[in-house]
Residue frames as a rotation matrix with the C-alpha (Angstrom) as fourth column:
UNK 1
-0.145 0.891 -0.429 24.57
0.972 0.048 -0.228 -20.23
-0.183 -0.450 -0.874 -15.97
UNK 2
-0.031 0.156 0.987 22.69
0.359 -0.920 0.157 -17.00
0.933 0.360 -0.028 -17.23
UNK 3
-0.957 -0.177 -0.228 22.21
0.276 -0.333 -0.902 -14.45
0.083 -0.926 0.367 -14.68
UNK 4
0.072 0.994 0.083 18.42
0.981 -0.055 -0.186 -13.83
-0.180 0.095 -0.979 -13.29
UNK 5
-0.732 0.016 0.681 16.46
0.388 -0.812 0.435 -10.70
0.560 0.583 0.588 -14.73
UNK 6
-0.685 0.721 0.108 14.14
-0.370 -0.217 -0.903 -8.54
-0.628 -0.659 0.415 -13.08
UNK 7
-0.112 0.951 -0.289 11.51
-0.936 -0.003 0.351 -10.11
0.333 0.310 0.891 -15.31
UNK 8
-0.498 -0.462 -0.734 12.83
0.010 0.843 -0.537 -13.24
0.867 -0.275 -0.416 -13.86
UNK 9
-0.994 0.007 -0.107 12.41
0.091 -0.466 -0.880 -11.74
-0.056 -0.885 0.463 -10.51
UNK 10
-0.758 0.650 0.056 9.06
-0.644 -0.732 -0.220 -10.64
-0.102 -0.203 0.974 -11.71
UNK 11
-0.292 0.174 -0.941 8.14
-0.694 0.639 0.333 -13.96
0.659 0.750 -0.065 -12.89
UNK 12
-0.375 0.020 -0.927 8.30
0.502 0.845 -0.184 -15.44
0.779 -0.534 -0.327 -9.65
UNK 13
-0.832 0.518 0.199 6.54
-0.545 -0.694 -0.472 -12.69
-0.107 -0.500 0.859 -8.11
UNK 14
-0.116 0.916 -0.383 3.53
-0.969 -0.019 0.247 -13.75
0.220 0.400 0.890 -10.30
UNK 15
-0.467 -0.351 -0.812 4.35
-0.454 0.883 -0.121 -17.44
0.759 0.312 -0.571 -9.49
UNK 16
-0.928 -0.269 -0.259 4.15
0.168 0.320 -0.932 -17.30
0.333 -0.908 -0.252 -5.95
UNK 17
-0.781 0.527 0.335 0.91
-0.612 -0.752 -0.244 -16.22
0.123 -0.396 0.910 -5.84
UNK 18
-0.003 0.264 -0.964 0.16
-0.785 0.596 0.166 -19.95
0.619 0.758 0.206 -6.63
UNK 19
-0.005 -0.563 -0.826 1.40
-0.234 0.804 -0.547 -21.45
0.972 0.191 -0.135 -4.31
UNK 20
0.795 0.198 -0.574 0.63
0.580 0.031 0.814 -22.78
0.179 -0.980 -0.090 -0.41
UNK 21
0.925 0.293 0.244 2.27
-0.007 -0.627 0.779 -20.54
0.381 -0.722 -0.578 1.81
UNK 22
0.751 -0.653 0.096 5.31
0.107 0.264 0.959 -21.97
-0.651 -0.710 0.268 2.64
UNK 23
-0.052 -0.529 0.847 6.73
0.872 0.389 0.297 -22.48
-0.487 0.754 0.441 -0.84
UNK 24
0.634 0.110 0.766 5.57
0.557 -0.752 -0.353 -19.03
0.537 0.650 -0.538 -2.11
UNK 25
0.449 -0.856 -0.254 7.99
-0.334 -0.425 0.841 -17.50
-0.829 -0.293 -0.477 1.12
UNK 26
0.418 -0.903 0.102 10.38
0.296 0.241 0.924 -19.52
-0.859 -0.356 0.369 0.04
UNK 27
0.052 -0.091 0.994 10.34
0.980 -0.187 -0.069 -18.66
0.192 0.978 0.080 -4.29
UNK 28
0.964 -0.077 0.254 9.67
-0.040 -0.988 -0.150 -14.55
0.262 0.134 -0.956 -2.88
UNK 29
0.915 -0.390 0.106 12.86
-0.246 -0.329 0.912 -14.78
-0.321 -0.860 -0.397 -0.99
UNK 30
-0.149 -0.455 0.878 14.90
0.789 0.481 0.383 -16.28
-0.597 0.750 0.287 -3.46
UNK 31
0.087 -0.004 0.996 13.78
0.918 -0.388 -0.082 -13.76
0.387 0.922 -0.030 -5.47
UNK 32
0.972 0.178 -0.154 14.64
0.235 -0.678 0.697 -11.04
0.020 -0.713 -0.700 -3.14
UNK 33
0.601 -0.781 -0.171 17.80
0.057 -0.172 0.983 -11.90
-0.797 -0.601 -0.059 -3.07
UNK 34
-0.052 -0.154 0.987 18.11
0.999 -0.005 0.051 -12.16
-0.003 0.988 0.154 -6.86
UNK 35
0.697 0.303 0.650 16.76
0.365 -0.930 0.043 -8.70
0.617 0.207 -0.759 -7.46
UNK 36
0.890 -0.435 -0.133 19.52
-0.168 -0.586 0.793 -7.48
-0.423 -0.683 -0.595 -4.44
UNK 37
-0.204 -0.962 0.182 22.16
0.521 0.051 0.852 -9.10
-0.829 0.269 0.490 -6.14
UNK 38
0.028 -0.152 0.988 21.47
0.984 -0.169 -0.054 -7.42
0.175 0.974 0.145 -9.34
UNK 39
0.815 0.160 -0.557 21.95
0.427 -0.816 0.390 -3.79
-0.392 -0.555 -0.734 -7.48
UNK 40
-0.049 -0.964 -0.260 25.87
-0.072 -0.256 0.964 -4.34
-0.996 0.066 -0.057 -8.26
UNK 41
-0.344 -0.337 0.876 24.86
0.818 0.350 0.456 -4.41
-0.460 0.874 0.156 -12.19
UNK 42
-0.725 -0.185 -0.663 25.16
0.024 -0.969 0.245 -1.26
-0.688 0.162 0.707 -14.13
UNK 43
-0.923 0.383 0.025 23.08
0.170 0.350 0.921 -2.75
0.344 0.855 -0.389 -16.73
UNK 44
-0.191 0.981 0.039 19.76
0.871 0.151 0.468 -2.43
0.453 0.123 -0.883 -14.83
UNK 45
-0.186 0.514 0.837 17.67
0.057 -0.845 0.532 0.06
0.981 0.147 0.128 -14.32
UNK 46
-0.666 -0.484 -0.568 17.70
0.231 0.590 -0.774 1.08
0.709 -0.646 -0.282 -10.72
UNK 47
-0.646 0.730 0.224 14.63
-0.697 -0.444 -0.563 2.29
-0.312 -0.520 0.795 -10.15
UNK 48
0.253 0.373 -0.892 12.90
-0.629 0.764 0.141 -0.76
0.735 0.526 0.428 -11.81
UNK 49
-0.282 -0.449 -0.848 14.99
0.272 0.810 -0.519 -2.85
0.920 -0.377 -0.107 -9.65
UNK 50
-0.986 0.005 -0.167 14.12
0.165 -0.109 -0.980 -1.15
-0.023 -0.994 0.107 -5.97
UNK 51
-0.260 0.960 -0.099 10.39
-0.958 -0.270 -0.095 -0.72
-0.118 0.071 0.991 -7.08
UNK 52
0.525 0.348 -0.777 10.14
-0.309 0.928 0.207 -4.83
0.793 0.132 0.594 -7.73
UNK 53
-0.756 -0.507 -0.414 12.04
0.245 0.368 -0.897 -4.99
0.607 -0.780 -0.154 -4.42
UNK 54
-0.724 0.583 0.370 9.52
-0.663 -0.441 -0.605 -3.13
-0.189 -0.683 0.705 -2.71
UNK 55
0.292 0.895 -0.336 6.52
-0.919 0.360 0.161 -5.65
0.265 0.262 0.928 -4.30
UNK 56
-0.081 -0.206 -0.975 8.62
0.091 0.973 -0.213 -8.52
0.993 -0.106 -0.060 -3.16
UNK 57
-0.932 -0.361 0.042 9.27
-0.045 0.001 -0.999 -7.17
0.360 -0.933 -0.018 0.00
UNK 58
-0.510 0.856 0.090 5.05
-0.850 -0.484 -0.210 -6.53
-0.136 -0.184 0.974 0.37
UNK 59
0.385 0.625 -0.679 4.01
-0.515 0.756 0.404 -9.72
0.766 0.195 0.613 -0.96
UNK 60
-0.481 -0.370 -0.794 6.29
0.464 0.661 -0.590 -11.96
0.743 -0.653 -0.146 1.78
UNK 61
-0.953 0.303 0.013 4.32
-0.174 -0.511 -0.842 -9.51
-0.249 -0.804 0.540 4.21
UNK 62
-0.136 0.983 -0.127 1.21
-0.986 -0.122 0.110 -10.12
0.092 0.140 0.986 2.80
UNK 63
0.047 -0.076 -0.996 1.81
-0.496 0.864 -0.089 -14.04
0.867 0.498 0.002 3.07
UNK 64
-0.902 -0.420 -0.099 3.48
0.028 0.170 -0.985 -14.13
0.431 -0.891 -0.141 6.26
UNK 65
-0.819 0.502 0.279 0.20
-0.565 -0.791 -0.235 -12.27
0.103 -0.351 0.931 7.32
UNK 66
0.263 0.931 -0.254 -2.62
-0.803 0.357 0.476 -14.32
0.534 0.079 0.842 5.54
UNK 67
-0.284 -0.492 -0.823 -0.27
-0.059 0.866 -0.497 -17.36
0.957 -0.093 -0.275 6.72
UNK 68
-0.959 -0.282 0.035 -0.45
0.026 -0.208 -0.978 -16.28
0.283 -0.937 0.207 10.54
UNK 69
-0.246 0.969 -0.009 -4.46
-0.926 -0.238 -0.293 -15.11
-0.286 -0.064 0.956 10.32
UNK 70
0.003 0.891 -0.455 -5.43
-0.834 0.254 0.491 -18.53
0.552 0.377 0.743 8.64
UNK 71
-0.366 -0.286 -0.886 -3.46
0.275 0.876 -0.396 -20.93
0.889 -0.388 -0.242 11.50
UNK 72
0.193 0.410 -0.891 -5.67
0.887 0.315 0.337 -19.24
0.419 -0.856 -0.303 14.03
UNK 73
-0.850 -0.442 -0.286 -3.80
0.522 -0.781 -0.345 -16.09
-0.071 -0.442 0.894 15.17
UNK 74
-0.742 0.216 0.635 -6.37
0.548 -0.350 0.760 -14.31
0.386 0.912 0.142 13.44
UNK 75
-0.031 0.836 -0.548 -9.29
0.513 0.484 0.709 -15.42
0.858 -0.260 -0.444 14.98
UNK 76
0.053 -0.137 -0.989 -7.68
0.985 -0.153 0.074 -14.78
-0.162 -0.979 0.127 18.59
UNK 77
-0.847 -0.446 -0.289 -6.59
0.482 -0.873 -0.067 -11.32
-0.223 -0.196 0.955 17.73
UNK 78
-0.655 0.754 0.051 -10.35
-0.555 -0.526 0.644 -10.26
0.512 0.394 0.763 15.77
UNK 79
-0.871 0.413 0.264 -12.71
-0.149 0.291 -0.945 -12.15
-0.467 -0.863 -0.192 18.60
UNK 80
-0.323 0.943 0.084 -16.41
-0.013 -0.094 0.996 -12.78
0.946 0.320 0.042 17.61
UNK 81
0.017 0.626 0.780 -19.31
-0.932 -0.271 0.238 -12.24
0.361 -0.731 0.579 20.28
UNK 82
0.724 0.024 -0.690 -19.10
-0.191 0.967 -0.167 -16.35
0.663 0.252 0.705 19.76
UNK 83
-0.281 -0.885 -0.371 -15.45
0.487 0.202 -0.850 -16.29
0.827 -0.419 0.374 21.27
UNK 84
-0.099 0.148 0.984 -16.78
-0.902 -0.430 -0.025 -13.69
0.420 -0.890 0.176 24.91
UNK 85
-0.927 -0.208 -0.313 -17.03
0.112 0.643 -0.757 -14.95
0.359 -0.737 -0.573 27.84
């Protein structure tokens, strides 16, 4: 088995943006943990590597987020005049 690349890594960045909500966590996180294991390889570039960590780490926040806002949270936390007593 090859080992993953950050373009790997970056690949499934671009993937996940496809995908319902649950499954795109689950492909960013995977790939989180890809991109962490490649930390211990001399071969990449470590500023390349903690700068596509940071965009993984931002997109699983930005998912979680839309995920949390479109089952309702959202709503409750941003009222409308509609929602007053």
């Amino acid at each position: 088995m090859t080992e993953t690349t950050l373009a790997d890594v970056e690949r499934a960045l671009d993937r996940a943006a496809d995908l319902e909500t649950e499954e795109a966590v689950a492909v960013l996180r995977t790939a989180r943990q890809d991109v962490r294991d490649l930390s211990n390889n001399p071969d990449v570039d470590e500023d390349r590597r903690q700068e596509v960590e940071t965009r993984l780490e931002q997109r699983i926040r930005e998912v979680e987020e839309r995920d949390a806002y479109d089952s309702g949270l959202g709503s409750a936390m941003n009222p409308t005049e509609d929602d007053a007593p």
